[in-house]
N, C-alpha and C positions, 0 to 999 in steps of 0.2 A: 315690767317683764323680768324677769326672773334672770340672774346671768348664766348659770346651769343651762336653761332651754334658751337663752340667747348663745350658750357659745357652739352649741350645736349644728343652728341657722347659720349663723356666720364666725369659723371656727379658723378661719382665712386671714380674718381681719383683728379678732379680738380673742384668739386661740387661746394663749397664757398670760396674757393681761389684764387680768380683773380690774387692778388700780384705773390703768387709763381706761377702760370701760367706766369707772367711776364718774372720772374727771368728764369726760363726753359726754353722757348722759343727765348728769345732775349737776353740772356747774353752776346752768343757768340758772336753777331753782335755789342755789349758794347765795349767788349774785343780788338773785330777789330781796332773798332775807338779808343779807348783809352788805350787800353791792354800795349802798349810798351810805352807808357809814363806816364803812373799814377798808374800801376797794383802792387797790394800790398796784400800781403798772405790771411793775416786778414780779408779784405775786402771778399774776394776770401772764405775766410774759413764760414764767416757771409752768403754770399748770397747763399752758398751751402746750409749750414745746411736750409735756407728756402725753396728754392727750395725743398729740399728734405724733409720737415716737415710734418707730417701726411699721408706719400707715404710709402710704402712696404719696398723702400730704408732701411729705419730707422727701416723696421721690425714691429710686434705686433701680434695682436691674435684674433682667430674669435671666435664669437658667434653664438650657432647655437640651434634654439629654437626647441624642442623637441615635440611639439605639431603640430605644420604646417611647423618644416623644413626649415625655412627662415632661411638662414645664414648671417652676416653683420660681417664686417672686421673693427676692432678699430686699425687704427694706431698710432704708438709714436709719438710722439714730438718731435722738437730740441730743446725745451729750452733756445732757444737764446733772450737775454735779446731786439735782434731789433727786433725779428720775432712777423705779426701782430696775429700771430694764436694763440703765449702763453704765453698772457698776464693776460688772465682774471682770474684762478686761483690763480697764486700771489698777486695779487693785490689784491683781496678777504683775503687771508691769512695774509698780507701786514695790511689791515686795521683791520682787528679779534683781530691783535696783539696787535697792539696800543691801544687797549681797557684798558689798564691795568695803560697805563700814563693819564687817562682823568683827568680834573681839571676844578674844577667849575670855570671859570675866560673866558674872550672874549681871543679872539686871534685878531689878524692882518696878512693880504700877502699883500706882494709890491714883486715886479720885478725891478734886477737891468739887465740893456741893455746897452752896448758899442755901440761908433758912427758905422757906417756901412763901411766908412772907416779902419778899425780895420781888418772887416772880413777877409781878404784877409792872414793876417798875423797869425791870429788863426784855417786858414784851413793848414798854413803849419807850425802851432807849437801846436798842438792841444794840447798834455797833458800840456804843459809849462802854455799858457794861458788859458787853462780852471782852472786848479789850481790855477792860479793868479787872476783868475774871482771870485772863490771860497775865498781866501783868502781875497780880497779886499774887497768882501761885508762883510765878517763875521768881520772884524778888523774892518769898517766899524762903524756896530750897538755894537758890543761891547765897542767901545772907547767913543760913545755916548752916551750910556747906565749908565757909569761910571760916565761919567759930572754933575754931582748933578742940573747943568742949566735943563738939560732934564729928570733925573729918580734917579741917584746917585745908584745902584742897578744892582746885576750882572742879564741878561735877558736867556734867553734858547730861540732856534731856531732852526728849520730843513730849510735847505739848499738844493735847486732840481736843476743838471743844464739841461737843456734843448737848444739844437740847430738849430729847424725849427719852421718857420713860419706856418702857416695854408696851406700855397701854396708848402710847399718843400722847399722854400727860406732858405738861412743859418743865424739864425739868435740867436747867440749864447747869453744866458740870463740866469740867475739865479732865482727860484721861492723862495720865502722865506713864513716863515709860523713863527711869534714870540709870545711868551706867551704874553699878554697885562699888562704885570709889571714885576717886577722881584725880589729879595733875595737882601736885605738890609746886611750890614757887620755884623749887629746884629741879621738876622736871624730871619727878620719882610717881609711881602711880603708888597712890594708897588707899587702898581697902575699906569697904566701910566694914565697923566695927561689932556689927550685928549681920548674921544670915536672914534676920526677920526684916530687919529696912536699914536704911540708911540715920534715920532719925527717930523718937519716939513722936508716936502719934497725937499724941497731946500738946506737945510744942509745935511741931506744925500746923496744928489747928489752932491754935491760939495767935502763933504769929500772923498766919493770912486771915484770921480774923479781926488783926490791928491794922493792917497793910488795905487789905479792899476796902473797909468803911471810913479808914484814913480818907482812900480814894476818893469813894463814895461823900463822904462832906464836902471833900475840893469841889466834886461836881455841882452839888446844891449851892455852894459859896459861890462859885463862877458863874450861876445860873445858866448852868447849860444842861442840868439835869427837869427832863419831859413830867411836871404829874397830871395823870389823869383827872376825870371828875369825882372822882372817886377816893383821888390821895388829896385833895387840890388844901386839905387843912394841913398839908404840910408846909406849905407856902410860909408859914411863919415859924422864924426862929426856933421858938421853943420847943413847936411841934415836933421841926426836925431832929431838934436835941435828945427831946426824950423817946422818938422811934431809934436815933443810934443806941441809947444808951439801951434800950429793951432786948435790942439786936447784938449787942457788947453780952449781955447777961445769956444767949441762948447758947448753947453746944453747936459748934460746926463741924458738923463731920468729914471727917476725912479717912476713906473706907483705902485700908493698906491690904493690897490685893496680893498672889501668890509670888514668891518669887520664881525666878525663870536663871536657868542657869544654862549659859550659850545663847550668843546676840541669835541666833538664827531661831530659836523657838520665841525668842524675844521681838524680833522682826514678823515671823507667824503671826505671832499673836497678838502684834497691835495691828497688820495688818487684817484682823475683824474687825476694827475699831475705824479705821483710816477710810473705807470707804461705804461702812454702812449708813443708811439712811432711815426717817421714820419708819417706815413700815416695809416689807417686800414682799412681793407678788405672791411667794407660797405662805405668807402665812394667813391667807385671805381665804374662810372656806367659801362664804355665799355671800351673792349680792341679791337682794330685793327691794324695789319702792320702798318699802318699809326700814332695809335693816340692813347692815354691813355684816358680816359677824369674820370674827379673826383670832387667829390663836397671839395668845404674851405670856411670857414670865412673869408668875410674880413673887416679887424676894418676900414678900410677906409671907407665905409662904414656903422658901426655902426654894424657892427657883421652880415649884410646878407650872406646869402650864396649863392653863386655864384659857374661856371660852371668853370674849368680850362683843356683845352687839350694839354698833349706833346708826344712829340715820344718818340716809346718806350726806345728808345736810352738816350735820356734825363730824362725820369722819373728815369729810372737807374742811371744815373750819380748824379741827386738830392737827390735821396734815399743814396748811399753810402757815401754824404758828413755828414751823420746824425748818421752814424758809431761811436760809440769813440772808443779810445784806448784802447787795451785788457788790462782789469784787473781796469781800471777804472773808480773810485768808483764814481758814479753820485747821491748819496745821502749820506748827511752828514748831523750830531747834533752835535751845540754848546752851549757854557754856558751850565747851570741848566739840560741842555738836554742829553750834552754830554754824551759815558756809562763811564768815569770815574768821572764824575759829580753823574750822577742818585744815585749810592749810598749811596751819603749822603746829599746831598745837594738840590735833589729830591723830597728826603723820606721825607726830613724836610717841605718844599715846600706841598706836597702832603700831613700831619699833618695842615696846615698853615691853607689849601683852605679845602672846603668839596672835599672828594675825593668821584666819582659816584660809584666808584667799580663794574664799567660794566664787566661784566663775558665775556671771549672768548664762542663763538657759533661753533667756527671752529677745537680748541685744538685737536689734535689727530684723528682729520678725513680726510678719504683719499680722493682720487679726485673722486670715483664713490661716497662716502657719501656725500660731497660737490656738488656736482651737482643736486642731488637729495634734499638736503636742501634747496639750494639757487634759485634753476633755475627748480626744482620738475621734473628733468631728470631721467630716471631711465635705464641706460646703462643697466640695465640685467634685462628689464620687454621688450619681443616682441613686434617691431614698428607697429606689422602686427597684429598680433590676440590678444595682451599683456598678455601672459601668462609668468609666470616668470618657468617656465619648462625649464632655457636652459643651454648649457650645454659649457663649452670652448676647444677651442683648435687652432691648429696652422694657418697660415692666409692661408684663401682660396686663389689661384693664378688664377683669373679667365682668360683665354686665347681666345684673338677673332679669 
């Protein structure tokens, strides 16, 4: 059945939801095909909790206006950091926060990205090498940072990883976001020496391209590094020698993105990054037995966007490769940024630069105040007559 003439019949339960209409209806059939050879709790525990996000499942409370009688049912949330339902209030709160670190000085983002070759091996050692992803860019711009050839000056940075392309593709990358100078040993800020970045782009691709396959061998020497049946001829020495050495010879990109001048356009704009997820509810036009179909970017391209359809079978399987491992932390602050840096080395920094002293808008307000500030929602003024006469209580169970 079609989701169009399903959201019709039931517009109550699966309104603007396409996704978890997804998950609902076709898991099982997920499960079928790949249940007994790739089925993992986690995964399983994630696509529940969406499924079951803003349904009765999860429970909540009705409202029922006291003037014309209308009753409307507010359900919970899961809270799951991949679900595309509950992202927007974090992130709102996400960016409120950061108000408090603003710094009159430009910023910089670049993107570090591993060959694609790589993939294969980071879907089956995910925490290892996203960490080593992580690691590799931050030792990366700090050791550069330090070389007096390019800054001589400790720098501060937030660190995003992200794992999908526009299309669902796995395409595991690091977003960076750095202060545009940084804290001299003497506790003088100084500037980087380019309005284009901090460093040139070719040395820092070269450098974290010595630093993560560095890594990368420690993990194969220690044998803690996963290969599939598929790599399993890496198993020997030489194999692995000469996949590093192939991987030594290929160009690593590292995609040096706009600069941003004032932390606050700077805080904006990696707050798109901070809490977006694979895919989000609007950009899903139809669902069919047959077909997903979805709007993506694509850079090939030049950033159009274009039409993509898979089954539902597969839209599942792309989606859960964008899962990470429970409890890991996909945003981290280095250098001047770090919170065992912020309090001194910050403070001093934030003395240095004019500091905005933008005030929180959001501090201590809940999700119905927050909605009504930002988006001029008002969960307790009637959709129907808007009288705010109404009154709460338990969810209505409407039965057909």
């Amino acid at each position: 059945m079609a989701y169009n003439s399903y959201l019709k019949k039931n517009h109550s339960k699966y309104g603007n939801y396409p996704i978890r209409f997804i998950f609902r209806n076709y898991y099982h059939l997920y499960l079928k095909k790949y249940g007994h050879k790739s089925f993992d709790f986690h995964h399983e525990k994630v696509l529940n909790s969406i499924s079951q996000c803003k349904t009765s499942t999860l429970g909540g409370h009705a409202v029922t206006c006291n003037n014309c009688h209308t009753t409307i049912n507010h359900y919970n949330s899961c809270r799951d950091r991949h679900c595309p339902n509950c992202q927007s209030i974090p992130k709102l709160k996400w960016v409120d926060a950061r108000k408090k670190d603003v710094l009159d000085t430009s910023y910089f983002h670049c993107v570090f990205t591993v060959p694609k070759e790589l993939n294969a091996h980071f879907l089956s050692n995910q925490r290892l090498l996203y960490a080593l992803l992580f690691e590799a860019s931050a030792k990366t711009m700090k050791s550069l940072s330090s070389d007096e050839k390019f800054l001589g000056a400790k720098i501060g940075f937030i660190s995003l990883l992200h794992t999908f392309g526009s299309n669902l593709s796995y395409h595991p990358h690091i977003h960076m976001i750095l202060i545009g100078g940084g804290l001299t040993k003497t506790f003088k800020f100084k500037p980087s020496k380019s309005d284009d970045f901090l460093f040139p782009a070719r040395v820092i691709a070269a450098k974290f391209r010595a630093l993560f396959l560095e890594g990368l061998e420690y993990l194969f020497e220690s044998k803690q590094l996963i290969l599939t049946k598929d790599h399993e001829y890496l198993n020997h020495n030489y194999a692995f020698k000469k996949f590093l050495i192939y991987l030594k010879k290929k160009d690593w990109n590292i995609n040096i993105k706009e600069t941003l001048h004032g932390a606050h356009n700077a805080i904006e704009y990696l707050g798109r990054y901070t809490h977006r997820i694979a895919i989000s509810n609007n950009r899903i036009i139809s669902v069919t037995d047959d077909a997903v179909t979805f709007k993506y970017k694509s850079y090939k391209t030049d950033g159009k966007m274009k039409i993509m359809s898979l089954h539902p079978i597969e839209f599942i399987r792309r989606f859960t490769m964008h899962i990470l491992p429970p409890g890991f932390i996909k945003m981290r602050h280095y250098g001047i940024l770090s919170n065992r840096s912020k309090k001194k080395t910050f403070k001093i920094l934030k003395n240095i630069l004019r500091n905005l002293k933008q005030k929180s808008e959001l501090e201590g307000l809940n999700t119905r105040e927050i909605l009504l500030k930002v988006f001029k929602i008002d969960i307790y003024k009637c959709q129907l007559c808007g009288s705010t006469n109404l009154s709460e209580g338990p969810l209505v169970i409407k039965r057909e």
